[in-house]
C-alpha positions in Angstrom: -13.8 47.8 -17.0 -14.5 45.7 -20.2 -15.5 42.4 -20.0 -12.9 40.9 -22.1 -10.1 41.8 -19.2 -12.7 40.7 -16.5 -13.2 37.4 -18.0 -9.5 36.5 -19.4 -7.7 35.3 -16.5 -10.6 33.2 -15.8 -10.1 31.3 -18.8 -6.1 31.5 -17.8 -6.9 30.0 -14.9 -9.2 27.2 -16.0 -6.4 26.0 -18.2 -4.0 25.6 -15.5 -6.4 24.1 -12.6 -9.2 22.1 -13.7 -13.0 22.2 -12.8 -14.0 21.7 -9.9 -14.8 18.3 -9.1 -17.8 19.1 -7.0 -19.4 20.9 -10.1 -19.2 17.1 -11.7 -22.3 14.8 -10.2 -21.3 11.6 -8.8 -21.8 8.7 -10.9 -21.3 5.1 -9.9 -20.4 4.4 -13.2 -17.4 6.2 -13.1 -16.5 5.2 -10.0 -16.5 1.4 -10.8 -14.4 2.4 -13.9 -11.2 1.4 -12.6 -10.3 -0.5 -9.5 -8.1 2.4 -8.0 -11.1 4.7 -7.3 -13.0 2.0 -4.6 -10.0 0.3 -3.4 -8.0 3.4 -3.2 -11.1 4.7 -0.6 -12.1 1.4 1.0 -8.1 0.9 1.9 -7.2 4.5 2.9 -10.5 4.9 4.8 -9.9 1.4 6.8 -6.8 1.8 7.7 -8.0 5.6 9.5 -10.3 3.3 11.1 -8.5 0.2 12.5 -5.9 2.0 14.0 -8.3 4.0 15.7 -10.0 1.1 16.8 -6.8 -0.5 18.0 -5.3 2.6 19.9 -8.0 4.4 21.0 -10.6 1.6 21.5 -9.1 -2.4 21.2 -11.8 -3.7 24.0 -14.1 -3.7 21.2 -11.8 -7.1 19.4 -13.7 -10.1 21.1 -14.1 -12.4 18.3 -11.3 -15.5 17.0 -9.4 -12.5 15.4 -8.5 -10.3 17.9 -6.0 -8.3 20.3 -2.6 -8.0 17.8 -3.4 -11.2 15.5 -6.3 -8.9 14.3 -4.0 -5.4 13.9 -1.5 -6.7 12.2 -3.9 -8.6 10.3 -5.6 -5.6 9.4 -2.8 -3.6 9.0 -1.3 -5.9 5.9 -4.3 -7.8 4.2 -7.3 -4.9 5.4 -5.1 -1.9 3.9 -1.7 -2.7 2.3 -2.6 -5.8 0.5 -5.9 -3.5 -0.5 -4.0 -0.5 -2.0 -1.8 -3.2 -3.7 -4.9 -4.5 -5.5 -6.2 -1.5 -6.5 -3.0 -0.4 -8.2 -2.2 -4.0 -10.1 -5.9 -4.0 -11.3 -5.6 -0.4 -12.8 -1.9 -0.6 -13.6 -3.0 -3.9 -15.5 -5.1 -2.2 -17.9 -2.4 0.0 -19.3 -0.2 -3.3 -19.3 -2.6 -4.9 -21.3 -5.3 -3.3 -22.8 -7.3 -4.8 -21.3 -9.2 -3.5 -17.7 -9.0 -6.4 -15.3 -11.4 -5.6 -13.0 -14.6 -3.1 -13.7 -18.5 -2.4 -13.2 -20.3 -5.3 -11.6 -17.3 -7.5 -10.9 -15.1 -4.2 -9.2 -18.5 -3.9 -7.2 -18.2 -7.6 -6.1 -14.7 -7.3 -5.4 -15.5 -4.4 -3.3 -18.6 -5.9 -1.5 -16.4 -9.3 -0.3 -13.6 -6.5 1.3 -15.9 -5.0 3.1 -18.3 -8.1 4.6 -14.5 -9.4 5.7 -14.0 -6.4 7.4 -16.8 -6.2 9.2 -17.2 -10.2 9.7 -13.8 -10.1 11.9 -15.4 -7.3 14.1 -18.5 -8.9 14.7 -17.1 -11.2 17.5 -18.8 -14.6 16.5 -17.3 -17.8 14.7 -19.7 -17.6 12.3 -19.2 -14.0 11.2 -15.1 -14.9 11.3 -15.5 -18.1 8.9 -17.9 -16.0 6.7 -14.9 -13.4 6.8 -12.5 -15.8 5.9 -14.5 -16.8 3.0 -15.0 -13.6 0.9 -11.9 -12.0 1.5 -10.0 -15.0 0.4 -12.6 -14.9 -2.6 -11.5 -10.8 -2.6 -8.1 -12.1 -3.4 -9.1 -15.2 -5.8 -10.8 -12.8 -7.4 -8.2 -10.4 -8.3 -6.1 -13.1 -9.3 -8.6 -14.4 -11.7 -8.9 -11.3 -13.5 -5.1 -10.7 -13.4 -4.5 -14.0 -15.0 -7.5 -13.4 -18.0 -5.7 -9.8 -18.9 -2.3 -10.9 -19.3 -2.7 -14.3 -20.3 -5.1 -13.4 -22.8 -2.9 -10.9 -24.5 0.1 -12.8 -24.0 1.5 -9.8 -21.6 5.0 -12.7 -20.8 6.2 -9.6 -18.7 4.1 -9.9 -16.3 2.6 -13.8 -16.2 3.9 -13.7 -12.4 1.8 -11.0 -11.5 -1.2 -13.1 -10.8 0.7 -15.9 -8.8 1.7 -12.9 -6.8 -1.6 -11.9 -6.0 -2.5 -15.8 -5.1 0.2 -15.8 -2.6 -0.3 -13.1 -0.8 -3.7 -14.7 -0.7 -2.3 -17.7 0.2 -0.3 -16.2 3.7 -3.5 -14.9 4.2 -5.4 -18.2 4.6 -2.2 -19.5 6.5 -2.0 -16.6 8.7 -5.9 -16.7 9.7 -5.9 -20.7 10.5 -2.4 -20.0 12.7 -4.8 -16.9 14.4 -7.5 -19.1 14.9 -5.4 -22.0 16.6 -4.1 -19.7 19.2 -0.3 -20.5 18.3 1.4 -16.9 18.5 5.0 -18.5 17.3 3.5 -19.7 14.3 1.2 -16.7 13.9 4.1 -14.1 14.1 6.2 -16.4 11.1 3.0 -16.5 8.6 3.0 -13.3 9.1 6.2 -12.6 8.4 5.8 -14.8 5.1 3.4 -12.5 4.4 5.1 -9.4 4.8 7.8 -10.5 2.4 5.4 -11.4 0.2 3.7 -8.0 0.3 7.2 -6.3 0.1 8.0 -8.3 -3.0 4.8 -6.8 -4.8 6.0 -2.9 -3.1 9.6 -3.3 -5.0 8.3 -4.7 -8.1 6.1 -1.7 -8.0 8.3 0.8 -7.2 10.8 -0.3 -8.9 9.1 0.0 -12.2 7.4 3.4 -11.7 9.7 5.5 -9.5 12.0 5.7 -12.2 9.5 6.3 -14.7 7.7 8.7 -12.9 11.2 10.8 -11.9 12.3 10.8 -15.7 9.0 11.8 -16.9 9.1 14.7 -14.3 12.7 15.8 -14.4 13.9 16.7 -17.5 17.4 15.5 -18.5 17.1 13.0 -15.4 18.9 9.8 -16.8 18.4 6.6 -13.9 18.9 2.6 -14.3 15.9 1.1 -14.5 17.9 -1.9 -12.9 16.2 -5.1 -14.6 18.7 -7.2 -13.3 19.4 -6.7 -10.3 15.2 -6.7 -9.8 14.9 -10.0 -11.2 17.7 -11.4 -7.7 15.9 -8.8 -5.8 12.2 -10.6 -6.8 14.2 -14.0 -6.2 15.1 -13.2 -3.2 12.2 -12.3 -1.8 10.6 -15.4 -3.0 13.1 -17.4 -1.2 13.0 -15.3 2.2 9.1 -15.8 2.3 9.8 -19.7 1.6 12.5 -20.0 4.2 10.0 -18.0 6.8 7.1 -20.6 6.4 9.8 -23.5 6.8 11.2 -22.1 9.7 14.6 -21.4 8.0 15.8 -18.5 9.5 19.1 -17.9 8.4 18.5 -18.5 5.1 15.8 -16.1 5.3 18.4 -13.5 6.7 20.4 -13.8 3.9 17.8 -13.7 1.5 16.2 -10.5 3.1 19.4 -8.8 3.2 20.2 -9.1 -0.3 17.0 -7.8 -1.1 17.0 -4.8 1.2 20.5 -4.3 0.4 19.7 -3.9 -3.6 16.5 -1.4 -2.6 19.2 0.8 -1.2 21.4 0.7 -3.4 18.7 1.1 -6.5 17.1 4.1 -4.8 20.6 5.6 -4.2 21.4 5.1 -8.0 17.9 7.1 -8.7 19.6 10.2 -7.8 17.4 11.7 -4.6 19.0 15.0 -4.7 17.2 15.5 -8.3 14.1 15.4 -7.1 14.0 16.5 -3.7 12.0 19.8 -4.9 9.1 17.4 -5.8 6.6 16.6 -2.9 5.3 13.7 -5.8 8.5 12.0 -6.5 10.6 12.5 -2.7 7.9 10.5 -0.8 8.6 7.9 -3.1 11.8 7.4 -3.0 11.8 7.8 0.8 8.8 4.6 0.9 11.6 2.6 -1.5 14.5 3.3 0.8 12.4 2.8 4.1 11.4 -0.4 2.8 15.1 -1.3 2.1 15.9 -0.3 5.6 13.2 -2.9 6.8 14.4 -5.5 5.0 17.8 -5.4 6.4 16.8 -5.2 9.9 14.4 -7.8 9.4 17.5 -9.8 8.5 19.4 -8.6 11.2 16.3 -9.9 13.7 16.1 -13.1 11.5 20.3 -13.6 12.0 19.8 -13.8 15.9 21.0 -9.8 16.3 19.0 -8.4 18.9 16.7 -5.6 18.3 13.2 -4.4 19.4 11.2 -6.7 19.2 8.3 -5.1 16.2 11.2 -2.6 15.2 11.6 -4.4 11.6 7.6 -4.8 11.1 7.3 -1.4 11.9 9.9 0.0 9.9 8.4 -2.1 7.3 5.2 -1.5 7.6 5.3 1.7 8.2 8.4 3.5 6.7 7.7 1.6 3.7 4.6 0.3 3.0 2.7 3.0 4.3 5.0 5.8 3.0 5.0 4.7 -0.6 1.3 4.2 -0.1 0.5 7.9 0.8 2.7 9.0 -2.3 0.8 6.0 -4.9 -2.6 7.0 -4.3 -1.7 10.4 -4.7 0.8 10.5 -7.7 -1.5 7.6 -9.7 -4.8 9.0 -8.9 -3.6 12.7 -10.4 -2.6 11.1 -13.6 -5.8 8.5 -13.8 -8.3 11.3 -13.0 -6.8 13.9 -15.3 -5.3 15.9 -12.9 -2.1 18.2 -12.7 0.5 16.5 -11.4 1.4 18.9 -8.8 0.8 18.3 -4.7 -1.4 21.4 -2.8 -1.1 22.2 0.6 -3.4 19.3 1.9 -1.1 16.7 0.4 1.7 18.2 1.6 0.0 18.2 5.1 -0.7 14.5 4.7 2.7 13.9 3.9 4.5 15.6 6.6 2.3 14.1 9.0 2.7 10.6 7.6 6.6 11.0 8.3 5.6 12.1 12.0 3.3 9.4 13.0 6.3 6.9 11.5 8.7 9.1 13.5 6.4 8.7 16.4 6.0 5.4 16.5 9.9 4.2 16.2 9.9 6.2 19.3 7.5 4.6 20.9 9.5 1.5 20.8 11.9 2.6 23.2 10.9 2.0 26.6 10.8 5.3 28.4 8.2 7.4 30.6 6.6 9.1 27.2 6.6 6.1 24.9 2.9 5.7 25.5 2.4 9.1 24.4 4.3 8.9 21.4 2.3 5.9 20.4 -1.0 8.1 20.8 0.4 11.1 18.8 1.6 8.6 16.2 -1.9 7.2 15.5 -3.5 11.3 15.6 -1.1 11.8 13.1 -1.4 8.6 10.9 -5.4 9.8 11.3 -5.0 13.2 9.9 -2.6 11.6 7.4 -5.2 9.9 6.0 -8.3 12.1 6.2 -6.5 14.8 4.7 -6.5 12.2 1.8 -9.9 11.5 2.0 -11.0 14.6 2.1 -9.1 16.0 -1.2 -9.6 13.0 -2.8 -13.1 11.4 -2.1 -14.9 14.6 -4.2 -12.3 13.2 -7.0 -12.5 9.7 -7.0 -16.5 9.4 -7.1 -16.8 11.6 -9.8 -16.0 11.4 -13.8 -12.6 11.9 -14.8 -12.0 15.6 -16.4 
């Protein structure tokens, strides 16, 4: 057979699936290039690891953080609050034009993560204050070079973006002295001021990009960007977090239920149905309206209706957050690194089995003879979840974009 036909599809093929990664050496310079590629890693891989620890192994949390102050902890400042960084960092650069956080600075950043992460494991006062230190100084950090970028280019959109970043910092310091003092009342409501807080950052970020990224991918898809009704929904989120640390709660109800309430109906107006052929795009819009969800029942619980007790932290948490997490790192890290924007099977697979460990672990909740196993299967498939994204996407992420 001549060459020319033996070689041409080759070439046909290149042009629709780039190189292979592993045929790029790693370089360090590359991967402190943009916050996303560390943080991305550092949150996905933690959170594979904490719940391990916390299922499968929790008589290893002796020290001032431990038992469930230390999960949850770990759970929204170890890995949500993480991913969130990455994102606003790298999202900040095409804001701006300018890269908030890079090279030696990224490496900082990434370096005080990871001593907190180990100092609340080590078991000692010492290692905890230590902890306490540098991830606060993580989140200072972030802020600092959040502020520089859009202050210096006078970026008015997004001037609250840093104060965002400070307070979630903030309910973190709050949240680790209540831990530390041994009151589980106050604990549980810093906490919950610090979920809002968290979810106000998730629906300012979805809220901007889902739509953009369904237009962009749908052609002749027309949806609301909904300005408006984002600015009550940011307002109100604000206020619910407020009303949480001032012990307030049915003005938080209200507050969380408007919020929720406008998530739902914003994702409704996004038209589902027109994307529900893209992996990319549907796990997005199901993270939006699972975080809706959360919000009102965390208004219901707030109100005085009575629920399970973690039912709206989980569906939070976990519906939301950690749903629109799985589809972020994905869909962003595609477009950042060159990539098709197109799921394989793998992140498909880590998909699908996010939805089942969430699935799983709302069952858990009910109190039944298998609700122990439920919880177990939930946490094998929140683990697979997220090693299937390590796996694809480590090879990726330390190496050059294409």
């Amino acid at each position: 057979m001549p060459s020319p036909i033996v070689r041409k599809p080759q070439n046909l093929l290149q042009l629709e699936e780039p190189l292979d990664p592993k045929k790029t050496a790693p370089s360090m310079r590359a991967f402190l290039e943009l916050a996303f590629r560390p943080l991305y890693l550092a949150g996905v891989a933690w959170a594979l690891v904490a719940i391990a620890i916390w299922i499968y192994a929790p008589q290893v949390l002796t020290g001032p953080l431990q038992g469930i102050a230390w999960h949850a902890h770990e759970m929204l400042w170890g890995f949500i609050a993480t991913i969130a960084v990455g994102f606003l960092m790298t999202a900040g650069s095409n804001w701006t034009g300018i890269n908030p956080l890079q090279g030696r600075a990224l490496a900082v950043a990434s370096v005080l993560w990871l001593v907190a992460r180990v100092g609340y494991l080590a078991g000692s006062p010492l290692a905890f204050w230590i902890a306490v230190a540098v991830e606060l100084g993580f989140f200072l950090l972030a802020a600092v070079a959040m502020m520089r970028a859009v202050y210096r280019t006078k970026n008015t959109r997004n001037y609250a973006v840093p104060w965002l970043l400070v307070g979630l910092g903030a309910a973190d310091a709050l949240y680790l002295m209540a831990a530390l003092g041994g009151d589980y009342g106050l604990l549980m409501q810093r906490f919950n001021a610090g979920l809002v807080v968290m979810a106000l950052i998730a629906l300012l970020i979805g809220r901007r990009v889902i739509p953009f990224f369904a237009m962009r991918a749908t052609p002749g898809l027309d949806i609301p960007k909904h300005t408006g009704t984002g600015q009550v929904q940011l307002g109100a989120c604000t206020v619910a977090a407020l009303c949480q640390l001032a012990g307030w709660p049915l003005l938080a109800a209200a507050a969380l239920v408007l919020a929720g309430g406008l998530a739902l109906v914003q994702v409704l107006s996004w038209k589902p149905w027109a994307v529900r052929s893209n992996p990319l795009l549907w796990i997005l819009y199901a993270g939006y309206g699972g975080l809706g969800v959360g919000l009102v029942l965390a208004a219901m619980a707030a109100a005085g209706i009575a629920l399970p007790r973690v039912l709206p932290v989980h569906v939070i948490a976990m519906a939301g957050f950690s749903v629109l997490i799985i589809g972020m790192v994905t869909r962003t890290a595609l477009g950042h690194l060159g990539r098709p924007l197109a799921t394989d099977g793998s992140m498909r697979a880590s998909y699908g089995l996010m939805l089942v460990a969430v699935a799983l672990r709302l069952a858990a909740m009910v109190d039944a003879p298998g609700s122990i196993g439920f919880l177990q299967f939930s946490a094998a498939a929140w683990i697979a979840a997220l090693a299937l994204y390590l796996w694809r996407f480590t090879p990726m992420l330390i190496r050059p974009r294409l």
